[in-house]
C-alpha positions as CSV (number, residue, x, y, z in Angstrom):
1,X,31.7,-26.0,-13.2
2,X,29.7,-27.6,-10.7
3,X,25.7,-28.3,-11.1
4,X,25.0,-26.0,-8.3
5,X,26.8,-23.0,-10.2
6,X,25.9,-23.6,-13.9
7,X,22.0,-24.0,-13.0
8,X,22.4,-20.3,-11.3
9,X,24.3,-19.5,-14.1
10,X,21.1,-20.9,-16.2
11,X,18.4,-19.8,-14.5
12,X,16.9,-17.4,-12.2
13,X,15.0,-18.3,-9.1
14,X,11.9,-16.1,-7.9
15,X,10.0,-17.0,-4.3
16,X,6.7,-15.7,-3.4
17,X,4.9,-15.3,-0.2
18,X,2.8,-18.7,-0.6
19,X,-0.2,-16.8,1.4
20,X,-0.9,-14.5,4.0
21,X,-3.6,-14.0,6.4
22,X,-5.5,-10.9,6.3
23,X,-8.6,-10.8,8.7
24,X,-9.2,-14.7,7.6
25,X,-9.0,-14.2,4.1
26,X,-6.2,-15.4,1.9
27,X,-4.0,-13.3,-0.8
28,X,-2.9,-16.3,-2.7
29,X,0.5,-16.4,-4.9
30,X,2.6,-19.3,-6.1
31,X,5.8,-20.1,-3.8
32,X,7.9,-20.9,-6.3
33,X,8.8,-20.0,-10.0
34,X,11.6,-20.8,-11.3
35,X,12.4,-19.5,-15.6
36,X,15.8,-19.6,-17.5
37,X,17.6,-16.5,-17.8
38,X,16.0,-13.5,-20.0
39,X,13.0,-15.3,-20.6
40,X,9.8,-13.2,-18.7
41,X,8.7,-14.3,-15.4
42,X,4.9,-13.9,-14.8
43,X,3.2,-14.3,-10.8
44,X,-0.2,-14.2,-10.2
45,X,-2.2,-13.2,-7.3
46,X,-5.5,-13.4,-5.9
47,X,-7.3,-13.2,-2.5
48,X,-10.5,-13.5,-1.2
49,X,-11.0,-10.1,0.5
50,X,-14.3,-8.9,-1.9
51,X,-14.1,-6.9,-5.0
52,X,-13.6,-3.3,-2.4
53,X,-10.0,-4.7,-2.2
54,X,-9.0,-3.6,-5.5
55,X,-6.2,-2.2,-5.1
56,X,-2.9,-4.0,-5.5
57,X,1.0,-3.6,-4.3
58,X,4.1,-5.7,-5.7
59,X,7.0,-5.6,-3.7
60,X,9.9,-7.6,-4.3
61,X,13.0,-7.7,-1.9
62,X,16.5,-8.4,-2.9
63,X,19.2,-10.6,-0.9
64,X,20.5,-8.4,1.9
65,X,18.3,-5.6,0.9
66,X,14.6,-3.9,2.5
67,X,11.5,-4.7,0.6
68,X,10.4,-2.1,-2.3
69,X,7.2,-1.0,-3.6
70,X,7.6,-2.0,-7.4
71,X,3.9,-1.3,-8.6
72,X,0.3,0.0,-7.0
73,X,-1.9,-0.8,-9.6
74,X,-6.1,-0.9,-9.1
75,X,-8.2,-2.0,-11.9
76,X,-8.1,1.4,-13.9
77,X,-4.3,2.9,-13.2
78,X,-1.0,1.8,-12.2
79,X,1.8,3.3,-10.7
80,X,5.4,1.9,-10.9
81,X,7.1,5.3,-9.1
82,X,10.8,5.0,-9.7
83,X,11.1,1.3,-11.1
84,X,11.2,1.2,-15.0
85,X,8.4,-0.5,-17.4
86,X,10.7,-2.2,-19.3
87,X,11.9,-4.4,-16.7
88,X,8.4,-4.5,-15.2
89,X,4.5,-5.1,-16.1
90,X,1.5,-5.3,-13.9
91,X,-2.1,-6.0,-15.2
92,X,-5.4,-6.0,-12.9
93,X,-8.6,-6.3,-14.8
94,X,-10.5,-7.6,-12.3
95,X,-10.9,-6.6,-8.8
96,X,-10.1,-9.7,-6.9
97,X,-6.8,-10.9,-9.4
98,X,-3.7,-9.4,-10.7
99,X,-0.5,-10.3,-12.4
100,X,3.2,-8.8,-12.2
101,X,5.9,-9.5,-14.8
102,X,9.8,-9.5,-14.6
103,X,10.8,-9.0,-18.4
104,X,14.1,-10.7,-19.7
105,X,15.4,-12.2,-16.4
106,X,18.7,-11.5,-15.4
107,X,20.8,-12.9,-12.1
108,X,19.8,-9.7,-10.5
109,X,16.1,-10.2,-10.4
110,X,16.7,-13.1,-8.0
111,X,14.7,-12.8,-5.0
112,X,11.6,-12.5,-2.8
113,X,8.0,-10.7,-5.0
114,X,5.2,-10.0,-2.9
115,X,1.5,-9.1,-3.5
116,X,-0.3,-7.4,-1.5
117,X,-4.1,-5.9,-1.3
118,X,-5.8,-3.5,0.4
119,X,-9.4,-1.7,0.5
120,X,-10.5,1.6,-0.9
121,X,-10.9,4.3,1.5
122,X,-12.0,7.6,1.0
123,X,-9.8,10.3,2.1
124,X,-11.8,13.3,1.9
125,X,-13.2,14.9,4.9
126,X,-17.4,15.1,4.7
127,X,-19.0,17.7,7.0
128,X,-22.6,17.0,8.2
């Protein structure tokens, strides 16, 4: 068996969005992680947006695939819609920084993870 083959054999690779630019603020990830098959895979994000940003989006997008919303989560709830706990894990105890979990990595987790933030807006209609 080759190198090549036995360390994707070994190990699963997971890429993040290093930054992105949001009106001159940066959400800040790592680009790189890599962890050895079904151990847990852990990503942290941040940004510099102010604590009304508090509310945070995973997505992760597989080879050949779109990108899915795993997780919303703010710093009082989380919603994972139709993705499973038990592969997945989200805390966000403080406004501005959050982390996502991958739980007992498997060659199909392999792929892009993306955090995202964006600010609180009320919905509700006021009349004057």
């Amino acid at each position: 068996i080759s190198f090549q083959i036995l360390s994707n054999i070994l190990k699963t690779l997971l890429l993040m969005n290093s930054f992105s630019l949001v009106d001159g603020s940066e959400v800040n990830q790592p680009s790189i992680l890599w962890r050895e098959m079904r151990q847990d895979a852990t990503i942290n994000c941040s940004h510099t947006k102010g604590a009304g940003y508090f509310q945070m989006y995973w997505y992760r997008q597989l080879p050949g695939e779109m990108m899915k919303l795993i997780v919303f989560t703010t710093t009082t709830s989380k919603d994972f819609g139709d993705f499973s706990q038990d592969k997945f894990s989200a805390t966000k105890t403080d406004p501005e920084r959050g982390t996502f979990t991958v739980k007992n990595l498997e060659p199909g987790d392999k792929g892009l993870y993306f955090c995202a933030v964006s600010e609180h807006s009320d919905t509700e209609t006021r009349e004057s």
